[in-house]
C-alpha positions in Angstrom: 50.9 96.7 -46.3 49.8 93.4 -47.6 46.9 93.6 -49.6 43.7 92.1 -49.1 43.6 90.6 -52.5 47.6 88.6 -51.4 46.1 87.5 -48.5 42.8 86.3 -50.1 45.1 84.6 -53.5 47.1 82.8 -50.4 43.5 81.0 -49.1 42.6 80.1 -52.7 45.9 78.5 -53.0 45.1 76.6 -49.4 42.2 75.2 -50.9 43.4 74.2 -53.9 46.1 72.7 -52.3 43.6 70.7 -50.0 40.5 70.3 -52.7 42.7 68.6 -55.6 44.2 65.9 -53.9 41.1 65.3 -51.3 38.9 65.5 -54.4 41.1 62.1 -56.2 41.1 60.8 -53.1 36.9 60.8 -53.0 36.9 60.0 -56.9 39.1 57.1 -57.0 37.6 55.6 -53.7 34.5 55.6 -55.4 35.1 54.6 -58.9 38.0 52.2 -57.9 37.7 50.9 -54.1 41.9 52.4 -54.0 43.2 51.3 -50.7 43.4 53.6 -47.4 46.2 51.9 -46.3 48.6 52.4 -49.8 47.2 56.4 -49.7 49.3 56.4 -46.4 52.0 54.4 -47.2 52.5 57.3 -50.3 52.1 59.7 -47.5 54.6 58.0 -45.3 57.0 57.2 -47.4 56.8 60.8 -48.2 57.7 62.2 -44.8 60.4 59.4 -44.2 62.3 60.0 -47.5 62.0 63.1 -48.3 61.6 65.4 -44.7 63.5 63.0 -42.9 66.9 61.2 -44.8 66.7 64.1 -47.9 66.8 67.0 -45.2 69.4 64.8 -42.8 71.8 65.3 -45.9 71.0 68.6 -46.8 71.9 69.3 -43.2 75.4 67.5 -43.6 76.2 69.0 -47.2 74.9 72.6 -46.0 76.0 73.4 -42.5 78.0 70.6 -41.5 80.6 69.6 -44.1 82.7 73.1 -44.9 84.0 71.6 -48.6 80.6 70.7 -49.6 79.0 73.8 -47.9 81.4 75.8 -50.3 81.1 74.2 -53.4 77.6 74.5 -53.3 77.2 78.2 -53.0 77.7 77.7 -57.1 74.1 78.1 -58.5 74.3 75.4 -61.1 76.0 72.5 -58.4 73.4 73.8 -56.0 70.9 73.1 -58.7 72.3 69.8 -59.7 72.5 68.8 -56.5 69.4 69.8 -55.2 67.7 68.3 -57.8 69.0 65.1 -57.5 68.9 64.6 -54.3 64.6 64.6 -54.6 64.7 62.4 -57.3 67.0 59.9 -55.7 65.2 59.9 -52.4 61.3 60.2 -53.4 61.7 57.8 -56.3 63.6 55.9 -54.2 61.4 55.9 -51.2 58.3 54.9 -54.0 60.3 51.6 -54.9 60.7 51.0 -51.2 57.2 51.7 -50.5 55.3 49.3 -53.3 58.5 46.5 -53.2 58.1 45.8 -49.3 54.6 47.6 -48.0 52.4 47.6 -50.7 52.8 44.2 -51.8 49.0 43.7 -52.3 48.7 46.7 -54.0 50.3 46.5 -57.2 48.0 46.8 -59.3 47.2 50.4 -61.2 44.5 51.5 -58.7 47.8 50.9 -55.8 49.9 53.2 -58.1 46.9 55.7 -58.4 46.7 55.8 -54.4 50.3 55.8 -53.6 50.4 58.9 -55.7 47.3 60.7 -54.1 49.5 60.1 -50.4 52.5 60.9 -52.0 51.3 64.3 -53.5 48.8 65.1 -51.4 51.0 64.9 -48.1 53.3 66.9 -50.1 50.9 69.5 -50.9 49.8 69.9 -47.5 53.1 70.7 -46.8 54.1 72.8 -49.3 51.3 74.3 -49.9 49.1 75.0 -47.2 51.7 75.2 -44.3 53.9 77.8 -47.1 50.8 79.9 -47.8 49.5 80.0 -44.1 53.2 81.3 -43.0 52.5 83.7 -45.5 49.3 84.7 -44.5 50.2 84.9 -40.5 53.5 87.2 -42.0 51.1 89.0 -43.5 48.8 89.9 -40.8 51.8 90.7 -38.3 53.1 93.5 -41.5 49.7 95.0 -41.6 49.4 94.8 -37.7 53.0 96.5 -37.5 54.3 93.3 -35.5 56.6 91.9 -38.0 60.0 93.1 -36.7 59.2 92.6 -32.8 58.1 89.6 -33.6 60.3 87.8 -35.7 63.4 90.2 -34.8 65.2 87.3 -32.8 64.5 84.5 -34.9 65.9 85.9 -38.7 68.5 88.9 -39.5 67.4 92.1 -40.6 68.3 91.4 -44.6 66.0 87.8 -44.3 63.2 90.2 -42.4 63.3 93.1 -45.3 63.5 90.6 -47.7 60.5 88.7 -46.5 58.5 91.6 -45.7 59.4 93.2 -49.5 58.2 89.9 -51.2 54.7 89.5 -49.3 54.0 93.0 -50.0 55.5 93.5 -53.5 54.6 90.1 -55.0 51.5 90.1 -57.4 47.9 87.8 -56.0 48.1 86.1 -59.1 51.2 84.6 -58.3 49.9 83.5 -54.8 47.7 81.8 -56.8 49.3 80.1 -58.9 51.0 78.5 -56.1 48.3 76.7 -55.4 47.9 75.9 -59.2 51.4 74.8 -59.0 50.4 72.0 -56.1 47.7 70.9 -58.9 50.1 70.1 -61.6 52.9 68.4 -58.7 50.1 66.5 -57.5 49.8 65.1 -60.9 53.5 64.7 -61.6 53.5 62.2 -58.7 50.2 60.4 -59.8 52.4 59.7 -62.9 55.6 58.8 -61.5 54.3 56.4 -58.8 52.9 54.3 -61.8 55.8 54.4 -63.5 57.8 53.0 -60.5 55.2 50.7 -60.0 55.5 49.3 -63.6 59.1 48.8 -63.0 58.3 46.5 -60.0 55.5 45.0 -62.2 57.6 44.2 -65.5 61.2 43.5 -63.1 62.5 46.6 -65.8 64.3 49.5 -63.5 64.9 51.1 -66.4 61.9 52.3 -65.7 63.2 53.5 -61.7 66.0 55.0 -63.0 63.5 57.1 -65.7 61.1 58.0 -62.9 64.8 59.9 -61.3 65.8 61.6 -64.3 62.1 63.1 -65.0 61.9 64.1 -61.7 65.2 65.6 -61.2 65.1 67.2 -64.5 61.8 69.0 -63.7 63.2 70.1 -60.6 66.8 71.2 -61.9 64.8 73.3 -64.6 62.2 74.8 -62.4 65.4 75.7 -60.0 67.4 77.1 -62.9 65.4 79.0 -64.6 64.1 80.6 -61.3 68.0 81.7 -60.8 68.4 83.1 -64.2 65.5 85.4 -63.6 63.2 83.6 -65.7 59.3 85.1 -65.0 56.9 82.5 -63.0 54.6 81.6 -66.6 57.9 80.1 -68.0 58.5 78.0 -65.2 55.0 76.9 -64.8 54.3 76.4 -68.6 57.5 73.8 -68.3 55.8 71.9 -65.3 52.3 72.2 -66.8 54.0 70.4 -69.8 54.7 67.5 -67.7 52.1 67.7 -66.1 50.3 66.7 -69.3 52.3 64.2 -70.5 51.9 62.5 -66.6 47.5 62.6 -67.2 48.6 60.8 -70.7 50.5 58.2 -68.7 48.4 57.9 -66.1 45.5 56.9 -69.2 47.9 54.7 -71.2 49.6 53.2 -68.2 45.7 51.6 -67.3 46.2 49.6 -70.1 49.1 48.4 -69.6 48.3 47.1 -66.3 45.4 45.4 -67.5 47.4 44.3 -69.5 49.8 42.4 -67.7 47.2 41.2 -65.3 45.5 39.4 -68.3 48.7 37.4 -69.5 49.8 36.1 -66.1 47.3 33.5 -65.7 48.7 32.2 -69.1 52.4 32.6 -68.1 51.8 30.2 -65.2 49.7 27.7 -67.0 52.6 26.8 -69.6 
């Protein structure tokens, strides 16, 4: 049986998921007049980049190519690989999203809004489709419905290996998935500025740094998670950059301001 306190940690993680990013949303609207229309570019791009093309090639390097199907079954290529391949394609898809759609929106509140589309969307899909799964597993384990229902659709092993997580794994770590979507959401605040400020200053340095952050948070959180490292350790890594993102997301106001002070004097000489 799945315990009443699992299923209950899975809604609180729904809500957070939902509350965090709809919460910026209603600040930021308020406090900065952030666009509608760059929110759902972020969102957009999202889907497009990373659902779409980054599951496309997992597809191909998976199931369809045999050499690359093989060589990564190895944990560490897998984790190289996989993270990567998010970096690439969701810092990617940002440039793609403020160079050609978001032309008007370059300014930090555009950055702020792409991110709140970006994450949120992401969140949503992460995070409250994961945990409702969850929650509908759940109910058909303490209804006795698992294995007739899902019998045809995953192998026995995937089944008893579901069904052992939901009912072994603590509430407080269904919470802290929705914790988790908190600190993402963040990540991607901070990382859609910095893309933005590579546009802004013609530097993609900067586009190439927003990849390597965002592949090495992924390649560590994958990593460690192999190597049997406990959930805090994994989470006290993202909450790390988590915080340096909120201190970039503050500094990186400035710096807009910034620049949108000294171009009326670059085009008068």
């Amino acid at each position: 049986m799945v315990s009443n306190m699992s299923i209950t940690a899975m809604v609180i993680s729904i809500i957070l998921s939902i509350a965090f990013p709809l919460a910026l949303l209603i600040y930021f609207r308020i406090r900065c007049k952030i666009s509608f229309a760059a929110v759902g570019i972020g969102a957009a791009i999202f889907i497009v980049f990373s659902q779409i093309l980054e599951r496309s090639m997992h597809y191909y390097m998976l199931y369809a190519n045999n050499t690359t199907a093989n060589l990564l079954k190895n944990p560490l290529v897998f984790a190289i690989y996989g993270s990567l391949a998010a970096g690439i394609f969701e810092e990617v898809g940002r440039f793609v999203g403020f160079k050609f759609f978001l032309k008007k929106h370059r300014e930090w509140k555009g950055g702020i809004a792409y991110g709140i589309g970006h994450g949120g969307i992401e969140a949503i899909l992460i995070g409250v489709l994961g945990n409702l799964n969850n929650i509908i597993y759940s109910k058909m384990i303490n209804a006795g419905t698992f294995e007739k229902t899902l019998g045809q659709a995953l192998s026995v092993s995937k089944l008893e290996q579901l069904k052992s997580s939901l009912i072994n794994t603590s509430p407080l770590i269904f919470t802290v998935s929705g914790i988790e979507r908190i600190l993402a959401v963040t990540l991607q605040l901070g990382l859609s500025l910095l893309v933005l400020y590579s546009i802004k200053k013609r530097k993609y340095i900067f586009l190439l740094l927003s990849i390597v952050i965002h592949a090495l948070v992924d390649f560590m959180a994958v990593f460690l998670a192999q190597k049997g490292a406990n959930t805090w350790t994994i989470e006290v890594i993202v909450l790390v950059f988590a915080v340096i993102s909120v201190a970039f997301i503050v500094k990186s106001r400035e710096l807009f301001l910034l620049e949108k002070i000294q171009k009326p004097d670059n085009i008068m000489r």
